[in-house]
C-alpha positions as CSV (number, residue, x, y, z in Angstrom):
1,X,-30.0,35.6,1.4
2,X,-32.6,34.4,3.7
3,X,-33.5,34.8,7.5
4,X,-36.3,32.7,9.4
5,X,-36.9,34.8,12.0
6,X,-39.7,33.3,14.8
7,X,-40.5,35.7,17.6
8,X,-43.5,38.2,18.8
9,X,-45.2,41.3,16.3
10,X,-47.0,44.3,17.5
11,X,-49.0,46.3,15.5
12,X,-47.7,49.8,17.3
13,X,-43.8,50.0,18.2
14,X,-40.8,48.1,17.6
15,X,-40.3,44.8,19.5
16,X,-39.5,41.3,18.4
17,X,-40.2,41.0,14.1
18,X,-41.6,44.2,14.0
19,X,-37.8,46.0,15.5
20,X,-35.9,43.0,13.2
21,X,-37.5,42.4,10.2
22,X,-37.4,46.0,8.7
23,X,-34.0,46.1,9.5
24,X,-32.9,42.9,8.1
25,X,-34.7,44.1,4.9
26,X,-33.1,47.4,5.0
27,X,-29.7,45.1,5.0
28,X,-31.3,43.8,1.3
29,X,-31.8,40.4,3.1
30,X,-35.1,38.5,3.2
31,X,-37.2,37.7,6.1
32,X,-39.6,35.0,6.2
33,X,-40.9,36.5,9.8
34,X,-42.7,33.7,11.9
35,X,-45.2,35.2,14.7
36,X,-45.3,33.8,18.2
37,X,-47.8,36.7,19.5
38,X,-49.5,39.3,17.7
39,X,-50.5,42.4,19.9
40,X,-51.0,45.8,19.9
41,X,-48.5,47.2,21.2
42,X,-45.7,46.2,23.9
43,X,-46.8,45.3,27.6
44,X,-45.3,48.6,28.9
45,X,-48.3,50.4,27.8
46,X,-51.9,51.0,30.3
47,X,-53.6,48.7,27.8
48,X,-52.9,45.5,25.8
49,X,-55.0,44.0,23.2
50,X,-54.0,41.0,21.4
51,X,-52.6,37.4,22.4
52,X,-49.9,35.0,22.2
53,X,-50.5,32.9,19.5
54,X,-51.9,29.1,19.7
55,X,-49.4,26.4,19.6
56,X,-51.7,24.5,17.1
57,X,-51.3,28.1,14.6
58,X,-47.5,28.7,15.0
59,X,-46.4,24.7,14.3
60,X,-49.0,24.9,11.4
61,X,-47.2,28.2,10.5
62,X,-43.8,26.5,10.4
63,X,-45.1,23.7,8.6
64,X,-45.4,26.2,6.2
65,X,-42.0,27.2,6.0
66,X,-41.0,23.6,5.5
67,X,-43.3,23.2,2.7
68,X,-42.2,25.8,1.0
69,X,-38.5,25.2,1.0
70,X,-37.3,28.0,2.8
71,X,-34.9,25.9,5.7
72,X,-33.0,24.9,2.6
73,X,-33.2,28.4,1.5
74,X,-32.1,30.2,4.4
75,X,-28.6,31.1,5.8
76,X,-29.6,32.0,9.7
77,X,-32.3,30.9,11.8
78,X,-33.5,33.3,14.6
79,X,-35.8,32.4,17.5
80,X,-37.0,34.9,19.9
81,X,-39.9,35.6,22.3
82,X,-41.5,32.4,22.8
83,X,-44.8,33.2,24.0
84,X,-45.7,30.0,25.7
85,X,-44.2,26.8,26.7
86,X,-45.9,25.0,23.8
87,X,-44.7,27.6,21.6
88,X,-41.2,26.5,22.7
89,X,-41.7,23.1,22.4
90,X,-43.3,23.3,18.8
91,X,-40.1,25.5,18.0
92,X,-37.2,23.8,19.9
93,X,-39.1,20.5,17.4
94,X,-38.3,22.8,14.2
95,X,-34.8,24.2,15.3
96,X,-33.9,20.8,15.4
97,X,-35.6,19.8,11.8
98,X,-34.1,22.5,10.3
99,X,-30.2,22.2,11.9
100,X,-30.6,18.4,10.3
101,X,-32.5,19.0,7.2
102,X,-29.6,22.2,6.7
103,X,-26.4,21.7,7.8
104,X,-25.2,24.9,7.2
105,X,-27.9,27.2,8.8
106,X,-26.7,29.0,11.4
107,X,-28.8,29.2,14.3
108,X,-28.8,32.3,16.4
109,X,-30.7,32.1,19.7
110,X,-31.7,35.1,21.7
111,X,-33.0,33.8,24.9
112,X,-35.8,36.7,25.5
113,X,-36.6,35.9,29.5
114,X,-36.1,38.6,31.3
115,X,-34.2,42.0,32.8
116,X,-33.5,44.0,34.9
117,X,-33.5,41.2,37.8
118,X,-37.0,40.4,36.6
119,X,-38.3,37.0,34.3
120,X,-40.9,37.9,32.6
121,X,-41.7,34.8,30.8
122,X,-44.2,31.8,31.2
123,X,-42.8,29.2,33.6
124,X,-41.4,26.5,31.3
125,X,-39.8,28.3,28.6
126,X,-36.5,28.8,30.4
127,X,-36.1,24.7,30.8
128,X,-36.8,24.8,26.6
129,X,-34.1,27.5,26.4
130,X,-31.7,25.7,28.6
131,X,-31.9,22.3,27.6
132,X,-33.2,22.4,24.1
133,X,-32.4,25.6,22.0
134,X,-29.0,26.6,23.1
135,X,-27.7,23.5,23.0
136,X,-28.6,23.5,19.1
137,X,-27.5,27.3,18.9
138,X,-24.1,28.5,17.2
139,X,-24.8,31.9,18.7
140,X,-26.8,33.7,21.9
141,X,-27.6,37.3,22.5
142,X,-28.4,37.5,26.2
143,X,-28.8,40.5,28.1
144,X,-26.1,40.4,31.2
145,X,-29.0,39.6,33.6
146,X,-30.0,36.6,31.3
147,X,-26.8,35.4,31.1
148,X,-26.4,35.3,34.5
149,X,-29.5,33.6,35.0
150,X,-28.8,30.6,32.4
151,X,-25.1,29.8,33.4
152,X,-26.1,30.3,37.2
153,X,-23.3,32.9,37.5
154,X,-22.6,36.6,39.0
155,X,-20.7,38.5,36.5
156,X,-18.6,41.7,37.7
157,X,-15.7,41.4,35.7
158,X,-14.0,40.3,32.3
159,X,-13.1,37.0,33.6
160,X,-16.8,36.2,35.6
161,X,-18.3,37.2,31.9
162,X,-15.6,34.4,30.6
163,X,-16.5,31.7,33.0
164,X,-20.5,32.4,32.6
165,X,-20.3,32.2,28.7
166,X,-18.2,28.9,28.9
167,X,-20.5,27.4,31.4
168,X,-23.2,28.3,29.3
169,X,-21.8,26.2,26.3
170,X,-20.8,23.3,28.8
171,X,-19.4,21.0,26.5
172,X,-20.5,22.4,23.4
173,X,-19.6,25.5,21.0
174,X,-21.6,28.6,21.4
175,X,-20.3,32.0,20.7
176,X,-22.1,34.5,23.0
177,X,-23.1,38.2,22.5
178,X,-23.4,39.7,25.5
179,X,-25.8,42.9,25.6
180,X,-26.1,45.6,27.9
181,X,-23.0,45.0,30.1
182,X,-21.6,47.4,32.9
183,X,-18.2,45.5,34.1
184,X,-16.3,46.9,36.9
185,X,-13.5,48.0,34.2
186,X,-16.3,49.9,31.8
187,X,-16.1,53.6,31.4
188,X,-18.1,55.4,33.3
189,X,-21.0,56.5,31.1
190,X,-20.7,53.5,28.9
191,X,-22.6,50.5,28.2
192,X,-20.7,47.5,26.2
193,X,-22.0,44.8,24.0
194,X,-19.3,41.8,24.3
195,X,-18.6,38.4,22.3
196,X,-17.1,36.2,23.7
197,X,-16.0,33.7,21.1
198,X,-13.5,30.9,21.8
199,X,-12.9,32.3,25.4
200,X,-11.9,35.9,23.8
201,X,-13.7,38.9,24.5
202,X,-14.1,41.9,21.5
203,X,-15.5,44.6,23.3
204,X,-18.5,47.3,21.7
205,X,-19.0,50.3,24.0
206,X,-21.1,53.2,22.9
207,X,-22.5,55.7,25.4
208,X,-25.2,55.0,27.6
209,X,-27.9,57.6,26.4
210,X,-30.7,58.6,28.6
211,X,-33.7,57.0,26.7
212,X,-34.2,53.3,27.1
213,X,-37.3,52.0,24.4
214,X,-38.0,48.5,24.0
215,X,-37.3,46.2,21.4
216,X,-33.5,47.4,21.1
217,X,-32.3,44.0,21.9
218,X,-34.3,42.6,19.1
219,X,-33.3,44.8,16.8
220,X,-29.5,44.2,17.9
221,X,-30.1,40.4,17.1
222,X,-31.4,41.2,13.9
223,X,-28.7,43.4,12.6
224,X,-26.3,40.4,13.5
225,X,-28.3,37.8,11.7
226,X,-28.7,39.8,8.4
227,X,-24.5,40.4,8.4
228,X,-24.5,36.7,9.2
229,X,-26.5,36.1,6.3
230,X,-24.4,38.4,4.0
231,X,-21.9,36.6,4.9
232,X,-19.8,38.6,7.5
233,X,-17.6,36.8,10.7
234,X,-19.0,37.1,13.5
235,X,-17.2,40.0,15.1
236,X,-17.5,42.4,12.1
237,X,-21.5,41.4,11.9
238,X,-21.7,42.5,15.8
239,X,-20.0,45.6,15.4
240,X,-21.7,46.4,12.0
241,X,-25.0,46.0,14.4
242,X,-23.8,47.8,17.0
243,X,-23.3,50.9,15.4
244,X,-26.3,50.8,13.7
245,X,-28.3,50.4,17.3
246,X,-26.4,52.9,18.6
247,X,-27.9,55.4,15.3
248,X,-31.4,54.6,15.5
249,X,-31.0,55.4,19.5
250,X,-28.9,58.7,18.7
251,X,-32.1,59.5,15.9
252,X,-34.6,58.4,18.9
253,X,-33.5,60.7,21.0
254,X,-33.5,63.6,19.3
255,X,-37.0,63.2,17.8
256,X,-38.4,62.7,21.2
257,X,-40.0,59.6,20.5
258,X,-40.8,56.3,22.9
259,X,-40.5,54.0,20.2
260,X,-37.5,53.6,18.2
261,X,-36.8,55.8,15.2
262,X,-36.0,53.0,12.8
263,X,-37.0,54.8,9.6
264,X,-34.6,58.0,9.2
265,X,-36.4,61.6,8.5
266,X,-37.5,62.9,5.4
267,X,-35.3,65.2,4.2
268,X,-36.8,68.8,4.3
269,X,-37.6,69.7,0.5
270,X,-37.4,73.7,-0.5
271,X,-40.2,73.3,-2.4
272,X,-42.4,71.7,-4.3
273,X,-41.6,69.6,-7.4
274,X,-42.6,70.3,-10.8
């Protein structure tokens, strides 16, 4: 079992590779993690050190991959933060490679462009993620407000999220993952992760705790790929992950922390061994 997982690394937190790649490998699946950027830490912090990486580096870096066999190896591919519109390019080129050279790898795009009414991405990566990934993906993990901003639509309701997630696989097939929803019929104190798959809706709500770190959408997309990879449906994988996000945020809270928790505690010992 095999992921190809392309999106950012920091050296201090948990966004991008660095939130998915432990996990996957905690799910006894292997990750051949592909860098976009390599920095520091996440942008959130006073300083930043670090860069996105060159296009020339990451299309030499997948290059790589192909040599080495590992598109015919793997069972999901995963793109991510993009880092720059050549980066998107370079890797909307290999999606496309890889889909043809394996048939059967699924591709799972998360679109990684913004929240929060905010894009925080390089002006042309969104046209690459319109026009070029998702229409090669079999599954998308937007956030509500990126979902809204690629199908064009305001969703309130069940039926708005119906009509955005159709409109966002036009005349294609594209399951959808919806992340961080608040519908008008969600309970209060809830947040909901939805698929919509086929037009029908499977629902996830866990509470809405009052921590928020970075990186948990990656770590969400993740989860689902590894399941994928293990060979679970779709539905099962999302509410395998969804449980398991909803953990490490339950252990993040009560150690106090800003990043995630992803490794548990050491157990306390009563003494020492012998």
């Amino acid at each position: 079992m095999l992921v190809i997982s392309i999106q950012s690394q920091v050296v201090h937190g948990h966004v991008g590779n660095s939130a998915a790649a432990y996990a996957m490998q905690a799910e006894g699946v292997n990750v051949a993690a592909v860098p976009t950027t390599l920095l520091s830490n996440h942008p959130r912090y006073p300083s930043l050190h670090g860069r996105v990486l060159e296009t020339e580096l990451v299309a030499d870096l997948l290059k790589g991959v192909e040599e080495r066999g590992l598109v015919d190896q793997a069972a999901v591919l995963v793109t991510g933060y993009l880092g720059s519109p050549g980066n998107a390019a370079v890797i909307a080129d290999f999606v496309e490679r890889a889909l043809t050279r394996n048939p059967k790898l699924v591709y799972l795009c998360d679109p990684v462009i913004g929240d929060d009414g905010r894009v925080y991405v390089a002006d042309g990566i969104l046209d690459v993620v319109r026009h070029r990934l998702l229409p090669a993906a079999k599954l998308t993990t937007p956030n509500q407000f990126e979902l809204e901003l690629l199908s064009g639509l305001t969703i309130a309701d069940a039926q708005g999220l119906r009509a955005a997630c159709a409109a966002l696989a036009g005349t294609g097939r594209i399951d959808v993952v919806a992340t961080g929803c608040t519908l008008a019929d969600t309970a209060a104190g809830q947040v909901e992760t939805i698929l919509c798959a086929g037009g029908q809706l499977s629902r996830f709500a866990t509470a809405r705790l009052p921590i928020r770190p970075y990186g948990t959408g990656d770590l969400l997309t993740g989860l689902i790929a590894a399941h994928l990879a293990k060979g679970q449906a779709t539905d099962a994988a999302v509410r395998l992950a969804v449980d398991t996000v909803f953990a490490v945020l339950l252990r993040t809270q009560d150690a106090g922390t800003a990043e995630m928790r992803l490794v548990p505690l050491p157990l306390p010992t009563s003494g020492r061994a012998t």
